[in-house]
C-alpha positions in Angstrom: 0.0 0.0 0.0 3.0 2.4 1.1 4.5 1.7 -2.6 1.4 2.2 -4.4 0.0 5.3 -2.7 3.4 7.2 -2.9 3.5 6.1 -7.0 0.1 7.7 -7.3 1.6 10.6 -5.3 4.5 10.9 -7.5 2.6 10.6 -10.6 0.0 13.4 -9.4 2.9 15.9 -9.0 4.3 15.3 -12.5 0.7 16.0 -13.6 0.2 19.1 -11.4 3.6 19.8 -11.7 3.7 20.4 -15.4 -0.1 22.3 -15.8 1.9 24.9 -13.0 4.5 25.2 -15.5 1.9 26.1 -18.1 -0.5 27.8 -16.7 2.5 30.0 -15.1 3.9 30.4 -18.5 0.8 31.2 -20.2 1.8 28.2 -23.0 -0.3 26.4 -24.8 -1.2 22.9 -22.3 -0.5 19.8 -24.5 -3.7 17.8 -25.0 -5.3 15.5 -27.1 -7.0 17.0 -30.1 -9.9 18.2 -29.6 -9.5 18.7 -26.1 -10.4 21.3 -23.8 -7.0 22.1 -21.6 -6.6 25.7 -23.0 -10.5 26.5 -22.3 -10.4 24.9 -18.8 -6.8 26.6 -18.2 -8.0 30.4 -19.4 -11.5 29.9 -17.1 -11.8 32.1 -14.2 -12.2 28.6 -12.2 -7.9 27.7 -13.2 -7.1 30.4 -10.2 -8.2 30.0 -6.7 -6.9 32.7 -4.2 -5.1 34.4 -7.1 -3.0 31.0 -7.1 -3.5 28.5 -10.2 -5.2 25.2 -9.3 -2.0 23.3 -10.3 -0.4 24.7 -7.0 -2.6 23.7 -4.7 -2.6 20.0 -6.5 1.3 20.0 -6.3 1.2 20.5 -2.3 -1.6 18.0 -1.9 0.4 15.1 -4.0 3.5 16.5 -2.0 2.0 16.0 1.7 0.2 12.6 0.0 3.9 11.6 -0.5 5.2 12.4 3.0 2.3 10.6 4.3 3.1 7.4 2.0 7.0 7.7 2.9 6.2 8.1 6.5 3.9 4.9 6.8 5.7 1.9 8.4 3.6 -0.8 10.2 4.1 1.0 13.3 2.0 3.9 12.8 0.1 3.0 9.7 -3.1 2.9 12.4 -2.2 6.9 13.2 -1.5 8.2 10.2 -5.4 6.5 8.7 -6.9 9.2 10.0 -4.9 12.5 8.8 -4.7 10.9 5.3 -8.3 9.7 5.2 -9.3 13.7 6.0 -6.0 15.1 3.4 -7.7 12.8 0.4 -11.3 13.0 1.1 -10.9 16.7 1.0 -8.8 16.5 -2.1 -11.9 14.3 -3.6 -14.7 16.6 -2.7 -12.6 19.5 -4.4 -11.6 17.3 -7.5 -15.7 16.0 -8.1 -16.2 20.2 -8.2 -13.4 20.8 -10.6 -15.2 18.0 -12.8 -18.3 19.2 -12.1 -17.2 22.7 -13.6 -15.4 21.0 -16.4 -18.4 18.9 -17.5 -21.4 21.1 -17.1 -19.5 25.1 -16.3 -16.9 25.2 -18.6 -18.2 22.6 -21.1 -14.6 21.7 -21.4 -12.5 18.7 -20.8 -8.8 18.7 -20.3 -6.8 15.5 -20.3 -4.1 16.6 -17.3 -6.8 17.2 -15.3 -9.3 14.2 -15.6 -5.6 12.1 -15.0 -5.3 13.9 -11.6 -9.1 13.5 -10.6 -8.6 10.0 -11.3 -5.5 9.8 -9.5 -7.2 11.4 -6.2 -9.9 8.9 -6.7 -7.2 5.8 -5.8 -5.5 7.4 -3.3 -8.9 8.0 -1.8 -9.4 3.7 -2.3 -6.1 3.0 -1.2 -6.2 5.2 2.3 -9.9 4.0 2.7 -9.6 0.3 2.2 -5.9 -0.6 2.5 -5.1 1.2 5.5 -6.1 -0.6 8.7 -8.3 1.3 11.2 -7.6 2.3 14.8 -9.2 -1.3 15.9 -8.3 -3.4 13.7 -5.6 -6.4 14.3 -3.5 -5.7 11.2 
């Protein structure tokens, strides 16, 4: 579980990672054709608190990491919590990003449906691979 949660963390900051190096550059976003990166990227929903969305994704995916690193059978049980509330938050913000992509925005970007799906399993993994305060294991 440690493994897999901190490759999903990894793999969510080179995804955040590179839409903050685009949207901070004001470059085009690579996407598939057809695809809505640029639209979703240029909405007034890309900024939150004057700071792009990618930024925020980049510190989430960097404290997900911490937590994975810092998981050893000895405190897997205390860390459940803090990670359960850290990716559950990340969820509920990610469904409202895809909400405004599907039915706001009526745009789709690739980078961004990756990360959603990425915060979906490390929602999974926390939730049913970590053990809970009374469990055995």
């Amino acid at each position: 579980m440690r493994r897999a949660l901190f490759a999903v963390a990894f793999a969510g900051l080179l995804v955040s990672g590179y839409l903050f190096i685009a949207y901070s550059s004001n470059a085009p976003v690579l996407c598939v054709e057809g695809g809505g990166c640029d639209a979703v990227r240029l909405s007034k929903y890309s900024h939150l608190f004057g700071l792009p969305v990618p930024l925020y994704g980049m510190a989430y995916y960097c404290v997900l990491a911490v937590g994975a690193l810092l998981s050893t059978d000895e405190n897997r049980k205390q860390l459940r919590s803090p990670l359960m509330f850290l990716t559950g938050l990340a969820l509920i913000y990610s469904v409202w990003l895809t909400y405004l992509e599907a039915f706001v925005i009526q745009a789709w970007c690739m980078w961004c449906v990756v990360s959603a799906l990425l915060v979906i399993v490390a929602f999974i993994l926390v939730w049913f691979k970590m053990p809970k305060h009374g469990d055995v294991n």
